[in-house]
C-alpha positions in Angstrom: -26.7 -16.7 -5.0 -28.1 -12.8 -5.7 -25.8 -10.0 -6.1 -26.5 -8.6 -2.8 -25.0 -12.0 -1.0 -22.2 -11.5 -2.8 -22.0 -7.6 -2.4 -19.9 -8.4 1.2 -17.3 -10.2 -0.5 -16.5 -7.9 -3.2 -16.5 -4.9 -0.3 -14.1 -7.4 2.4 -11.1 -6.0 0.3 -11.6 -2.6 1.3 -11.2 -3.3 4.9 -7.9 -3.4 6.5 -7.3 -6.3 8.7 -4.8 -5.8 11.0 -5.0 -4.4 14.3 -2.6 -1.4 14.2 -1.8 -0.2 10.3 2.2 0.7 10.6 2.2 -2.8 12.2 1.0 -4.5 9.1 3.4 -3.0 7.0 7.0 -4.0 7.2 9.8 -1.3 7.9 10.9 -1.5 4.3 7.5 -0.9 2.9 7.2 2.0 4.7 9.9 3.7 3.4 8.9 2.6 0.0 5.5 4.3 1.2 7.1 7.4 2.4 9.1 7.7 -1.0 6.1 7.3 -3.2 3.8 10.2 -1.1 6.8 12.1 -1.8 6.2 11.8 -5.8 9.3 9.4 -6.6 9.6 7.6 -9.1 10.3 3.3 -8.7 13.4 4.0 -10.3 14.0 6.9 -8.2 13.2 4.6 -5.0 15.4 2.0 -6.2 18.5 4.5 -6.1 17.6 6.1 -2.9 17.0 3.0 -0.7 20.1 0.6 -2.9 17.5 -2.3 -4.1 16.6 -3.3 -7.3 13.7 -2.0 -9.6 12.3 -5.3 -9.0 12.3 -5.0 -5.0 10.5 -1.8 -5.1 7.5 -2.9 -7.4 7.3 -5.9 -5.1 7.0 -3.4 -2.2 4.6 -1.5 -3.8 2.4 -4.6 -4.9 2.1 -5.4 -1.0 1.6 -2.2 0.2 -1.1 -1.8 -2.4 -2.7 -5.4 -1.1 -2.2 -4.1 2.3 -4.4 -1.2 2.1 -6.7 -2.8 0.0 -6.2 -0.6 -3.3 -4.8 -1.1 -6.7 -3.2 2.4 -7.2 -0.3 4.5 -5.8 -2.1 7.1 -5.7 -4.7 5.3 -3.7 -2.2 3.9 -1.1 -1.0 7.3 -0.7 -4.6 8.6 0.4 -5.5 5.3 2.0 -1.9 5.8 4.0 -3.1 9.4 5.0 -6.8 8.3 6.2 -4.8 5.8 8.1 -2.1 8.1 10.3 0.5 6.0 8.4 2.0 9.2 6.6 2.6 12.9 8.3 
């Protein structure tokens, strides 16, 4: 198989999937969202919303493999492009 077969597949992640963004993610991970566009730290997010350090890098792992990024920076721009953040 060449490179450029393969080129879709290594592009599919970009793409969201799901109909309606603020669907896909769940009410929690949008408040874990909402804290991190507002520069918080995990640690800071844990406090604020009572759940463990733990919990909130979990959040942030599927809200990163929701919008198809590996950064929080990146979901925080991907969440913008998206409508999902003010």
């Amino acid at each position: 198989m060449c490179l450029i077969e393969r080129l879709p597949q290594a592009t599919a992640r970009e793409t969201v999937e799901f109909q309606h963004p603020s669907e896909a993610l769940s009410a929690r991970e949008q408040a874990v969202l909402q804290l991190i566009a507002q520069g918080c730290s995990n640690q800071e997010i844990s406090d604020q919303l009572f759940i463990s350090l733990h919990t909130v890098k979990t959040h942030a792992s599927h809200i990163n493999g929701k919008l198809g990024v590996e950064r929080r920076t990146q979901a925080v721009a991907r969440a913008k492009e998206l409508g999902l953040l003010a």
